[in-house]
N, C-alpha and C positions, 0 to 999 in steps of 0.2 A: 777683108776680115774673115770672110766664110774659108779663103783658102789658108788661113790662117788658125782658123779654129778646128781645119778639118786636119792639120797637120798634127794640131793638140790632142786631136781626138785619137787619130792615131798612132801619137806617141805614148797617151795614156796607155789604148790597146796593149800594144805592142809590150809596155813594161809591168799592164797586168796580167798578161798572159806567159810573161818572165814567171813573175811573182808565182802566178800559181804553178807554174812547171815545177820550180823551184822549193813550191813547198807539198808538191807532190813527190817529189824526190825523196825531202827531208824525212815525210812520211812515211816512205818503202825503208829507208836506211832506218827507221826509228822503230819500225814495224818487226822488222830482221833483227835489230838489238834484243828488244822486247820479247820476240821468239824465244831466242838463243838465251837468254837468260831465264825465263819460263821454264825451258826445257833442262838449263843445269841446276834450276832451282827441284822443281819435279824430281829428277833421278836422285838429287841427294836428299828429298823427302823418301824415295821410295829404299833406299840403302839405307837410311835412319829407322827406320819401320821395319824391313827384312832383320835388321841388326837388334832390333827389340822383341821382334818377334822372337829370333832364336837365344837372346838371354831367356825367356822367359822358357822357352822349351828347355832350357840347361835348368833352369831353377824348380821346374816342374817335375824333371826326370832327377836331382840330388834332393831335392823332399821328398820324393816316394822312396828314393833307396834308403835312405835315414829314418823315414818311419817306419818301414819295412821293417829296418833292422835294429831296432829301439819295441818292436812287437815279438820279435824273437828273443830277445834278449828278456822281456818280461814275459814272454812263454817258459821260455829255460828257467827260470828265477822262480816260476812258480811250481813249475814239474819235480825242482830240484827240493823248494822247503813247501809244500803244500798245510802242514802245523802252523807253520808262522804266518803263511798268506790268510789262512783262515782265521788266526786270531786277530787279526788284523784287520778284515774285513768285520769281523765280532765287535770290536773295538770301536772303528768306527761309526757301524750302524750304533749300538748302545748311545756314543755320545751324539751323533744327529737326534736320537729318541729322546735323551736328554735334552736336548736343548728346547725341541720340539715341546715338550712338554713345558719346558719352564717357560717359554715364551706362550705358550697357550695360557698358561693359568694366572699371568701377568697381567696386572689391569692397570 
């Protein structure tokens, strides 16, 4: 019986030290997928973000040139009728003053 149980014993051995080879393997092969996908996952987060970063520098630099050039344009506008810019702004203030006051004496 004993040399019987000792052949079990190490046949057990023997098939759990399969086993763990086995699933020591599966873990380096799983570990290397894991990797490799980490790493193409990564580069294409970091290309998604370089690619956003530079829209925003585009969108950055065509609203300064557009307001730039929407401040010149009402530079010229006012150089050109300086009567009318002024009644204008006359006009304006008068009816904020108006209102101001109606709504102040408003109860």
């Amino acid at each position: 019986m004993k040399a019987r149980d000792a052949a079990q014993n190490d046949s057990m051995r023997t098939i759990l030290r399969k086993l763990i080879a086995d699933c020591d393997t599966l873990l380096g092969q799983l570990s290397a997928e894991g990797s490799r996908r980490y790493r193409h996952t990564a580069r294409s987060l970091d290309r998604q973000l370089q690619q956003t970063r530079d829209d925003l520098d585009d969108l950055r630099y065509s609203t300064k040139r557009r307001a730039r050039a929407t401040i010149r344009r009402a530079d010229t506008y006012v150089h050109d009728n300086p009567w009318r810019t002024s009644a204008g702004a006359a006009a304006t203030g008068i009816l904020v003053g108006a209102l101001l006051v109606f709504l102040m004496t408003r109860k």
